[in-house]
KELUMBA-836737 format. One record per residue (C-alpha): residue number from 0; residue in one letter; x, y, z. Coordinates in nm, 2 decimals. Example, Ala and Ser with C-alpha at 12.3 -4.5 7.8 and 13.67 -1.06 7.14 Angstrom:
2
0_A_1.23_-0.45_0.78
1_S_1.37_-0.11_0.71
***
This chain:
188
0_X_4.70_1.53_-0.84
1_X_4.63_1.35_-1.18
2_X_4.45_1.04_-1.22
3_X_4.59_0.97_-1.56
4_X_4.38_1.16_-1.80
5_X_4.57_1.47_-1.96
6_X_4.34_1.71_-1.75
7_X_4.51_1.81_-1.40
8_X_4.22_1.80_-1.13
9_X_4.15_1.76_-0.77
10_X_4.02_1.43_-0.67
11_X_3.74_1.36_-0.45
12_X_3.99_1.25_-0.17
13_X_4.12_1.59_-0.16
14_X_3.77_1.77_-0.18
15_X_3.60_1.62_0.09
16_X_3.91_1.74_0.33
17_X_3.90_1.64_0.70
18_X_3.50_1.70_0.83
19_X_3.41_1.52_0.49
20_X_3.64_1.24_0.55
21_X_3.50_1.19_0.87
22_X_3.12_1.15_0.76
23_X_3.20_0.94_0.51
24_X_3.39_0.69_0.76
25_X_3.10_0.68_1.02
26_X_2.86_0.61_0.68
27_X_3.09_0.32_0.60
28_X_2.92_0.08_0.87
29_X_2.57_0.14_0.66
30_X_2.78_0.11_0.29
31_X_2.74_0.50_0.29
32_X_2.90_0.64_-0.05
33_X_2.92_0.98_-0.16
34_X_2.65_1.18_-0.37
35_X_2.62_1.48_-0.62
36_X_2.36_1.71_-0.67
37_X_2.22_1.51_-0.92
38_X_2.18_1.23_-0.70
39_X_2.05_1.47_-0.39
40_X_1.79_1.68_-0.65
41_X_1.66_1.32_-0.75
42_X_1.57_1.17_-0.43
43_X_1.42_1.51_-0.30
44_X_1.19_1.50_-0.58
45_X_1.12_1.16_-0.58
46_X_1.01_1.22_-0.20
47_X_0.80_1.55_-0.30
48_X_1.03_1.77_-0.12
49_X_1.06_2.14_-0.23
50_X_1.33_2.30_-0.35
51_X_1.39_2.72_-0.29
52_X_1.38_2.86_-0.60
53_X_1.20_2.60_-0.77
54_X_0.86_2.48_-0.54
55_X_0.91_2.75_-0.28
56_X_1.00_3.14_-0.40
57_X_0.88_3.52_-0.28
58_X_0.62_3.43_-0.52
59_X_0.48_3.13_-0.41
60_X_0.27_3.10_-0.06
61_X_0.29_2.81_0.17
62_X_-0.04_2.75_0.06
63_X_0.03_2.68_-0.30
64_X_0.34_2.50_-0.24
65_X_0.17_2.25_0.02
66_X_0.33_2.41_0.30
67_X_0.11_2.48_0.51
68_X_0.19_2.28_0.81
69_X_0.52_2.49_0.84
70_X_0.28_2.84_0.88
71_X_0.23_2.89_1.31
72_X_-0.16_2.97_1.19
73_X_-0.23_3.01_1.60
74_X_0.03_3.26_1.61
75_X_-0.20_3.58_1.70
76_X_0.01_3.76_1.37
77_X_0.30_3.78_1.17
78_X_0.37_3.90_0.88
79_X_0.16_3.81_0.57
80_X_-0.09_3.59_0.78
81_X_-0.43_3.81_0.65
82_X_-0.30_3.75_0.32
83_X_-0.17_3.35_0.35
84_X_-0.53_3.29_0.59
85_X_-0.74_3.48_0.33
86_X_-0.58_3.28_0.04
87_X_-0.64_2.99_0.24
88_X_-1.04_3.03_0.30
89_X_-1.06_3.13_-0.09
90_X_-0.89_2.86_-0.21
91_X_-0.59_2.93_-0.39
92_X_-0.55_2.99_-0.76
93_X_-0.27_2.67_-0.82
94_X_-0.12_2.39_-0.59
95_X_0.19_2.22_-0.64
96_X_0.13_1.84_-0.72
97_X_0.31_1.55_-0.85
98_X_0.34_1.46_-1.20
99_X_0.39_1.09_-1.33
100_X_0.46_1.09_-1.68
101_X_0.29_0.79_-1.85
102_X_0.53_0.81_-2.20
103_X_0.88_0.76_-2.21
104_X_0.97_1.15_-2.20
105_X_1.11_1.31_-1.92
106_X_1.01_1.61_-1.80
107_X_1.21_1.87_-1.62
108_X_1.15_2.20_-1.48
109_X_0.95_2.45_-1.66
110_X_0.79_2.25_-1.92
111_X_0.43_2.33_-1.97
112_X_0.14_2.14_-1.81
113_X_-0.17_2.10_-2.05
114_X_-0.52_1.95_-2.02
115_X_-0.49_1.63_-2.15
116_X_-0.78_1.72_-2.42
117_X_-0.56_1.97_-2.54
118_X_-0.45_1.71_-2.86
119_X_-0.10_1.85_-3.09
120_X_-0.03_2.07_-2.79
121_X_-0.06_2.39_-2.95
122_X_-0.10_2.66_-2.68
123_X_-0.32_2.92_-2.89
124_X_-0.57_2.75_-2.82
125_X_-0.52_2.85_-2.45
126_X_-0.47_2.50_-2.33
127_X_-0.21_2.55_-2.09
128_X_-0.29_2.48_-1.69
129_X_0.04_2.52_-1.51
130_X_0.43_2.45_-1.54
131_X_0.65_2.20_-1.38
132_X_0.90_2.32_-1.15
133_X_1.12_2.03_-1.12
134_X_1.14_1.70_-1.31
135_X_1.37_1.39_-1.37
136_X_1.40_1.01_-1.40
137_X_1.30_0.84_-1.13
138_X_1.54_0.50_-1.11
139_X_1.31_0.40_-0.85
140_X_1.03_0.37_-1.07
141_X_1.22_0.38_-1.40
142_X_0.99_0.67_-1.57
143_X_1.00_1.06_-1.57
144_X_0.82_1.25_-1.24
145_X_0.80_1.61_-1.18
146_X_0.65_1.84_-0.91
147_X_0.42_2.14_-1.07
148_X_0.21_2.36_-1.02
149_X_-0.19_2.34_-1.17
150_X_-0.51_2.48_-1.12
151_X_-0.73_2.27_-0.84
152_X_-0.95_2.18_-1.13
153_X_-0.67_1.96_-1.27
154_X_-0.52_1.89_-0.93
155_X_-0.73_1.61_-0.80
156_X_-0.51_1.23_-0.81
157_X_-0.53_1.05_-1.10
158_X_-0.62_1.36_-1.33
159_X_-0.47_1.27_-1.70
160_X_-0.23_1.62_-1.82
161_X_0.03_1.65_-2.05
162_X_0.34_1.77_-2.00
163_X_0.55_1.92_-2.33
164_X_0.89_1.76_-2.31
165_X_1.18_1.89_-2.57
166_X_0.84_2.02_-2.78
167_X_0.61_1.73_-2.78
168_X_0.31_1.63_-2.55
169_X_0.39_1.33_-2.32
170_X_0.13_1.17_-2.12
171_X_0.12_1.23_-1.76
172_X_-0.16_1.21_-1.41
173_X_-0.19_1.33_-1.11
174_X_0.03_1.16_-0.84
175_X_-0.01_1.18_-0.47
176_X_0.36_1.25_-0.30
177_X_0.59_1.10_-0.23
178_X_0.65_0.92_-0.56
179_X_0.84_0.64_-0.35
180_X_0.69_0.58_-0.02
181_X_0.95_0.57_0.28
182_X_1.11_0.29_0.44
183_X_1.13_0.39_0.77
184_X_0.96_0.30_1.08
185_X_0.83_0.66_1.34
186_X_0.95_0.63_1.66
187_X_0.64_0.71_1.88
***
């Protein structure tokens, strides 16, 4: 199929094939359209939703990653629970929380979180709190949000950060998430 440029690809009709046709017919009533990634990695952050590999890994516990309602705690044991309960009652080391940036930069994942005394940004002087594990532009709220991960003495709302996009310090606090609040009513 070619849809006029000189570059011979499959269109999106052909893609989608017959279950994907389908689901896009029965979200036609509700002026469903078709996404990308993009699209799908944007509105899961905006929400506060994790992402394996980025808010949730091997590496991070339930507990850091604001999990913790998944965890069956009155289970009587499985595996890691002395560990995830004993992190628990210590209080853990970092906790993922929402990022609003406050300039016009955007972050995105694995930028560095600093204290927001830290001035030019210059990590020597061991300014550096935490790192952002996803980030983008919210067209919701038409500036830059990310989810990261800081040290609970940085992680209470409303607690000014930076956040070094493309090598400079960009303002940024504390959010509660979701970004967006929900539209929907809970069935009870």
């Amino acid at each position: 199929m070619n849809d006029g440029s000189w570059t011979l690809r499959v269109g999106p009709e052909a893609a989608l094939g017959a279950v994907g046709k389908g689901r896009l017919e029965s979200a036609a009533p509700w002026e469903g359209l078709p996404c990308g990634l993009g699209a799908r990695d944007t509105l899961r952050t905006e929400m506060g939703y994790p992402l394996h590999g980025h808010e949730l890994s091997l590496d991070i516990t339930p507990v850091q990653a604001r999990a913790g309602w998944a965890v069956g705690w009155k289970k009587p044991d499985f595996w890691g629970k002395a560990a995830l309960e004993a992190e628990r009652e210590a209080k853990t080391s970092r906790l993922l929380r929402g990022l609003l940036a406050l300039d016009r930069g955007i972050p995105r994942a694995q930028c560095r979180v600093l204290d927001a005394a830290a001035g030019s940004g210059d990590l020597a002087s061991g300014s550096q709190v935490g790192v952002t594990t996803s980030g983008t532009f919210s067209p919701t709220l038409k500036q830059g949000i990310a989810l990261g991960f800081v040290p609970p003495a940085h992680a209470a709302v409303g607690t000014p950060l930076k956040v070094i996009v493309r090598g400079k310090p960009q303002a940024a606090e504390v959010v509660k998430a979701p970004f967006v609040p929900h539209r929907y009513a809970r069935k009870v």
